[in-house]
LOVO-815933 format. One record per residue (C-alpha): x, y, z; residue in three letters. Coordinates in nm, 4 decimals, padded with zeros to 6 digits. Layout:
! residues N
((X; Y; Z); "ALA")
...
***
This chain:
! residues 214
((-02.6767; -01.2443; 02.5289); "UNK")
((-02.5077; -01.4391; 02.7924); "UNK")
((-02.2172; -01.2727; 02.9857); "UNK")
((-01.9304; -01.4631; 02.8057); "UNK")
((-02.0573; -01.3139; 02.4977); "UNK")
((-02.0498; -00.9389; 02.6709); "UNK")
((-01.7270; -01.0232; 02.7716); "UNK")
((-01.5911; -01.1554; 02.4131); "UNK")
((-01.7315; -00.8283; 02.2363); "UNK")
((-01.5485; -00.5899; 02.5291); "UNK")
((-01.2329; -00.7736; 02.4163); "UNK")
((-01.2262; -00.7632; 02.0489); "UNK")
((-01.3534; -00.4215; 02.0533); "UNK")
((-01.0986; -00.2962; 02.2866); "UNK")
((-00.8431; -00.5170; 02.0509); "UNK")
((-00.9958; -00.3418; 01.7356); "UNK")
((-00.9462; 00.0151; 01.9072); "UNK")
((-00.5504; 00.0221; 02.0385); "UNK")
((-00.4581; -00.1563; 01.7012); "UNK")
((-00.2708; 00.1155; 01.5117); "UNK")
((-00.4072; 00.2595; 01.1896); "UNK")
((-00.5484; 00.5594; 01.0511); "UNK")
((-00.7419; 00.6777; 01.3927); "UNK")
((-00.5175; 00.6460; 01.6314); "UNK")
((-00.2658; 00.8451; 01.4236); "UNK")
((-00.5384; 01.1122; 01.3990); "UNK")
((-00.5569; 01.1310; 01.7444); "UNK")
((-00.2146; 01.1423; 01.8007); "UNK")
((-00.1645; 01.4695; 01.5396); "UNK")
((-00.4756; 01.6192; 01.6032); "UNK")
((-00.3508; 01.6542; 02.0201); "UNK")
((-00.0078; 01.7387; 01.8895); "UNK")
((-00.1529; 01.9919; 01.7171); "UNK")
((-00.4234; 02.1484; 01.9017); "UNK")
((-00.3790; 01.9698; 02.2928); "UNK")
((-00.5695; 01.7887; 02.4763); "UNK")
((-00.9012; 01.9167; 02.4772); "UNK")
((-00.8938; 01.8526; 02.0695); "UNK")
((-00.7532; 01.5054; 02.0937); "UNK")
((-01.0249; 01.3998; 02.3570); "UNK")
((-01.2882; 01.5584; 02.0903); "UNK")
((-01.1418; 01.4259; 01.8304); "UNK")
((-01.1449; 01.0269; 02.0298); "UNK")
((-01.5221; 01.1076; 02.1350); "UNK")
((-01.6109; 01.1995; 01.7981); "UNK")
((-01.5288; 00.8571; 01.6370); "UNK")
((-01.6729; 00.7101; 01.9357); "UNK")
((-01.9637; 00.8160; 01.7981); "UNK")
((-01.9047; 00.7362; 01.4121); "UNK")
((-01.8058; 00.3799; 01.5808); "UNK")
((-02.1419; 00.3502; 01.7817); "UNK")
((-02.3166; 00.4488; 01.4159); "UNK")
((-02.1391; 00.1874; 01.2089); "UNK")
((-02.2144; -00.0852; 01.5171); "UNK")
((-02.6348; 00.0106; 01.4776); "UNK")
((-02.5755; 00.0077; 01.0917); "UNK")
((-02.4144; -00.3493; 01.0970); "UNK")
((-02.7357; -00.4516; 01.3664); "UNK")
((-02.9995; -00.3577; 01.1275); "UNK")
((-02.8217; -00.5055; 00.8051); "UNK")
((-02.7520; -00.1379; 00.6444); "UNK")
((-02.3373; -00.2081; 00.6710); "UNK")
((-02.3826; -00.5285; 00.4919); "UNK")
((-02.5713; -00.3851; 00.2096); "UNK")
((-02.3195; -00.0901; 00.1676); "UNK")
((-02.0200; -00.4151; 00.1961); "UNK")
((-02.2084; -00.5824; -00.0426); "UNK")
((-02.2025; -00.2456; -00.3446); "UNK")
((-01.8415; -00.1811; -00.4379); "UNK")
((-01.8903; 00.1195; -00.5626); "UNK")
((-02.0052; 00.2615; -00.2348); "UNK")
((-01.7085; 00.1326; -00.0120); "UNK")
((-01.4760; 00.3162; -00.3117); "UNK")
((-01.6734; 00.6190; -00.2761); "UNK")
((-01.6886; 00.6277; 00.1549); "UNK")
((-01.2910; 00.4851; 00.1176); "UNK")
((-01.2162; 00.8019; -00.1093); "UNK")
((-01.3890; 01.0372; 00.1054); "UNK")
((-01.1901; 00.9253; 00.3732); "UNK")
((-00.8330; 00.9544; 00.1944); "UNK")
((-00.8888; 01.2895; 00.0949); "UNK")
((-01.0271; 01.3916; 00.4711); "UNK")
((-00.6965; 01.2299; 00.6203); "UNK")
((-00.4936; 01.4431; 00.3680); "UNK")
((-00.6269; 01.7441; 00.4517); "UNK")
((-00.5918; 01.6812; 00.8163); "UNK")
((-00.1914; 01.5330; 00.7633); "UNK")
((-00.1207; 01.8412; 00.5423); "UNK")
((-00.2875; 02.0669; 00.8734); "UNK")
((-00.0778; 01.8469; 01.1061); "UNK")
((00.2303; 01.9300; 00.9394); "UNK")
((00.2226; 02.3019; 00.9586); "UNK")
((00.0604; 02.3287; 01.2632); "UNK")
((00.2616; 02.6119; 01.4525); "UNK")
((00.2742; 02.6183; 01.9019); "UNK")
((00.3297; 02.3921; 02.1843); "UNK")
((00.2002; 02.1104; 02.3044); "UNK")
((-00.0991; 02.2128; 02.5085); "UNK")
((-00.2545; 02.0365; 02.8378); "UNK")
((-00.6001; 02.2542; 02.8549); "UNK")
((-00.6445; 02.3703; 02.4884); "UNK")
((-00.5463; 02.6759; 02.3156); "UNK")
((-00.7625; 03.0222; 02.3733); "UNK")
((-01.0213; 03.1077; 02.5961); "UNK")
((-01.3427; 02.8723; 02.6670); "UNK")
((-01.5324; 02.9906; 02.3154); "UNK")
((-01.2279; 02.9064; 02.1562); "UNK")
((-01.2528; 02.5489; 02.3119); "UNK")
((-01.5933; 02.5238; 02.2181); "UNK")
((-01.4886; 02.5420; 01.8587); "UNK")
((-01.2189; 02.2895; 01.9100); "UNK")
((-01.4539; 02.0551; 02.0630); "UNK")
((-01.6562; 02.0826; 01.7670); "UNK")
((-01.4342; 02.0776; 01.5101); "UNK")
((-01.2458; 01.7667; 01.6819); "UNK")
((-01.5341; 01.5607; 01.7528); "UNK")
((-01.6051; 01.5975; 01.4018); "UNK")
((-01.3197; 01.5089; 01.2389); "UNK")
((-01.3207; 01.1975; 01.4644); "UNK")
((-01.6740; 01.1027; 01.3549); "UNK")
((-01.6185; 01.1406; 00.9422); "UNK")
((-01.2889; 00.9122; 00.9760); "UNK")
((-01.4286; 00.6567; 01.1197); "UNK")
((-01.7328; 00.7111; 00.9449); "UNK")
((-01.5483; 00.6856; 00.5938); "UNK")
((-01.3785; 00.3937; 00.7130); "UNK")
((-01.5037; 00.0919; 00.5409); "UNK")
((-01.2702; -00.1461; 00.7481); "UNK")
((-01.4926; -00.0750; 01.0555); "UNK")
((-01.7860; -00.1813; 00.8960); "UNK")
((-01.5959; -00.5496; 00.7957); "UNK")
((-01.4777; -00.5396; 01.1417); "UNK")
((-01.8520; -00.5059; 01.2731); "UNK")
((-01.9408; -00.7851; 01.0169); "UNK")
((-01.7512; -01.0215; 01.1424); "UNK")
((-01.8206; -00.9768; 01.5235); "UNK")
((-02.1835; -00.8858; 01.5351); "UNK")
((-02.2393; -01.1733; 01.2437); "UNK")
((-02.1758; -01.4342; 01.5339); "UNK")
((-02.3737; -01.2562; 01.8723); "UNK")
((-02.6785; -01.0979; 01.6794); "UNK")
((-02.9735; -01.3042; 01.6580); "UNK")
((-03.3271; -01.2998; 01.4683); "UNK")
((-03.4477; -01.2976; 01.8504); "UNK")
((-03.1859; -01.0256; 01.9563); "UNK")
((-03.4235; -00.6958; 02.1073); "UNK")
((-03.3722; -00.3295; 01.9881); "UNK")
((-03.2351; -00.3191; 02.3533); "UNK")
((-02.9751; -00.5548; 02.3458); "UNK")
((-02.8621; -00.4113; 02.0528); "UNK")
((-02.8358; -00.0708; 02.1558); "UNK")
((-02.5973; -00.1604; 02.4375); "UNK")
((-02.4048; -00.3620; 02.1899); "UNK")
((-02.3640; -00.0300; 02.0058); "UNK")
((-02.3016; 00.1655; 02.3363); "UNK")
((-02.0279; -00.0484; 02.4734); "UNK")
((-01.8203; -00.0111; 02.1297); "UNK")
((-01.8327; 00.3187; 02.1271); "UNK")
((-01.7730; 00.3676; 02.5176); "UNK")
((-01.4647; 00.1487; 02.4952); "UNK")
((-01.3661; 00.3388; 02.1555); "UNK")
((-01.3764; 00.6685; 02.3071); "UNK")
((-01.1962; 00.5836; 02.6618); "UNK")
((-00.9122; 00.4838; 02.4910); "UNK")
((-00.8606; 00.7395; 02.2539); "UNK")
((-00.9248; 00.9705; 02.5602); "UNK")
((-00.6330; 00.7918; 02.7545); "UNK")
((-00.4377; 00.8606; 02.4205); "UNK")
((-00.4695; 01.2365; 02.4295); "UNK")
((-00.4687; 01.2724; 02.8028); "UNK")
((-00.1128; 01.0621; 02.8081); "UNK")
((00.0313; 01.2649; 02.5084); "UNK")
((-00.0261; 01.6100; 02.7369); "UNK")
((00.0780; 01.4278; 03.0841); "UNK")
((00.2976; 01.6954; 03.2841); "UNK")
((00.5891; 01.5077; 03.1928); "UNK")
((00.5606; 01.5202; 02.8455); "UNK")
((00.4672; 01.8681; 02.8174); "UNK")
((00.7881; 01.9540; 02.9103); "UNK")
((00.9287; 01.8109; 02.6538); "UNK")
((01.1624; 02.0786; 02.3452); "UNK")
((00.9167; 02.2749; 02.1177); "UNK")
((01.1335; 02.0932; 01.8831); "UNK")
((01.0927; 01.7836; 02.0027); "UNK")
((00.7054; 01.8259; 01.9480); "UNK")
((00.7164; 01.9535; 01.6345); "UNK")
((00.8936; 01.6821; 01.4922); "UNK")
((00.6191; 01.4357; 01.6493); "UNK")
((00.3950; 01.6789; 01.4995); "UNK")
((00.5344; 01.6874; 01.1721); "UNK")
((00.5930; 01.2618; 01.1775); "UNK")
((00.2378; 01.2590; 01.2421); "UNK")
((00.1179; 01.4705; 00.9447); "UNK")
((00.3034; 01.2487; 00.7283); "UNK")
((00.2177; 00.9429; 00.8494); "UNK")
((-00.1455; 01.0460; 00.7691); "UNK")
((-00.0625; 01.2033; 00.4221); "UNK")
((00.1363; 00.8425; 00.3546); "UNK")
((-00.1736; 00.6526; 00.4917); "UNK")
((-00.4107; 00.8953; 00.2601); "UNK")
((-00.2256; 00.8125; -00.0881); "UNK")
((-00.2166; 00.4266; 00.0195); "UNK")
((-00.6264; 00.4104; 00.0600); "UNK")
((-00.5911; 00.6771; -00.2705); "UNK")
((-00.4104; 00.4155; -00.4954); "UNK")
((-00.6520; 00.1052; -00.3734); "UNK")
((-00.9531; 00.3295; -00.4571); "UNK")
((-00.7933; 00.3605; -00.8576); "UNK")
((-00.6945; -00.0570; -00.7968); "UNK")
((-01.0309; -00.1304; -00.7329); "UNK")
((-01.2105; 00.0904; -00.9911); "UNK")
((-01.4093; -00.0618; -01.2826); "UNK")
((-01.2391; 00.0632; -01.5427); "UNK")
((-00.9106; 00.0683; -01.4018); "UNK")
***
């Protein structure tokens, strides 16, 4: 792959990640919530999930999944109910903005982990990703494309994918902003929750749209 084509994937990928949606509101609550050290877990983790759907589209697995209806309603439900859960936890979260974390290192052990994995099953029960992949790896994979080539295709998604969500959370807990009213927070907090919960019944009520028998 020629560097023009390099150069087109960095751009539509970096295009695909600031567009607003269901992940970068995660990101937003989950740093409200929990601080930096969360939100940066929580951008890394769908790096990842974003690196997985890119090798699933290379080797044709995202297409078959596109191509069973029932699956995408299944992954698209999974995913409502996840960014429910994760509003309604937004919403009631209690404390200030933090710049480091909350609790000593263990306790940001567990935040890493639990971030990076909510990060990784939203964008990994996002079917949209998986169209988006579609459509740009349809036009710079080839029959002659190596396992190599690939791979870095896959890499730089996720690499761009996870330094912006980074510069997300490490923005939202800038000095500046950290000074900002408890209350002030917690109504970002709270907008966030319910942006999610809002975003959760929307991908709820397509899932019953879309159903068989419905």
């Amino acid at each position: 792959m020629d560097m023009s084509a390099w150069i087109q994937l960095a751009v539509v990928c970096f295009l695909g990640a600031i567009s607003p949606g269901p992940s970068l509101t995660l990101v937003i609550g989950n740093t409200l919530a929990k601080g930096r050290i969360y939100g940066i877990a929580t951008g890394l983790g769908h790096a990842i999930g974003i690196g997985g759907w890119a090798f699933l589209t290379a080797v044709g697995v995202a297409e078959f999944m596109v191509n069973r209806s029932y699956i995408l309603l299944g992954i698209q439900a999974s995913g409502a109910c996840l960014l429910a859960y994760i509003g309604f936890r937004t919403m009631v979260a209690s404390g200030s903005l933090s710049v480091q974390g909350t609790g000593p290192e263990s306790t940001s052990s567990v935040l890493v982990i639990r971030g990076g994995s909510e990060g990784f099953l939203i964008s990994l029960f996002n079917p949209k990703i998986a169209f988006f992949f579609l459509a740009i790896f349809s036009h710079l994979i080839h029959s002659d494309s190596s396992w190599k080539e690939t791979a870095m295709m896959g890499i730089t998604a996720a690499a761009i994918d996870a330094g912006w969500y980074a510069s997300v959370a490490v923005a939202l807990t800038g000095t500046s902003l950290v000074a900002i009213s408890h209350a002030k927070i917690t109504a970002a907090r709270r907008g966030s929750g319910v942006i999610l919960i809002l975003i959760s019944l929307y991908l709820l009520a397509i899932v019953v749209r879309d159903l068989p028998w419905a």
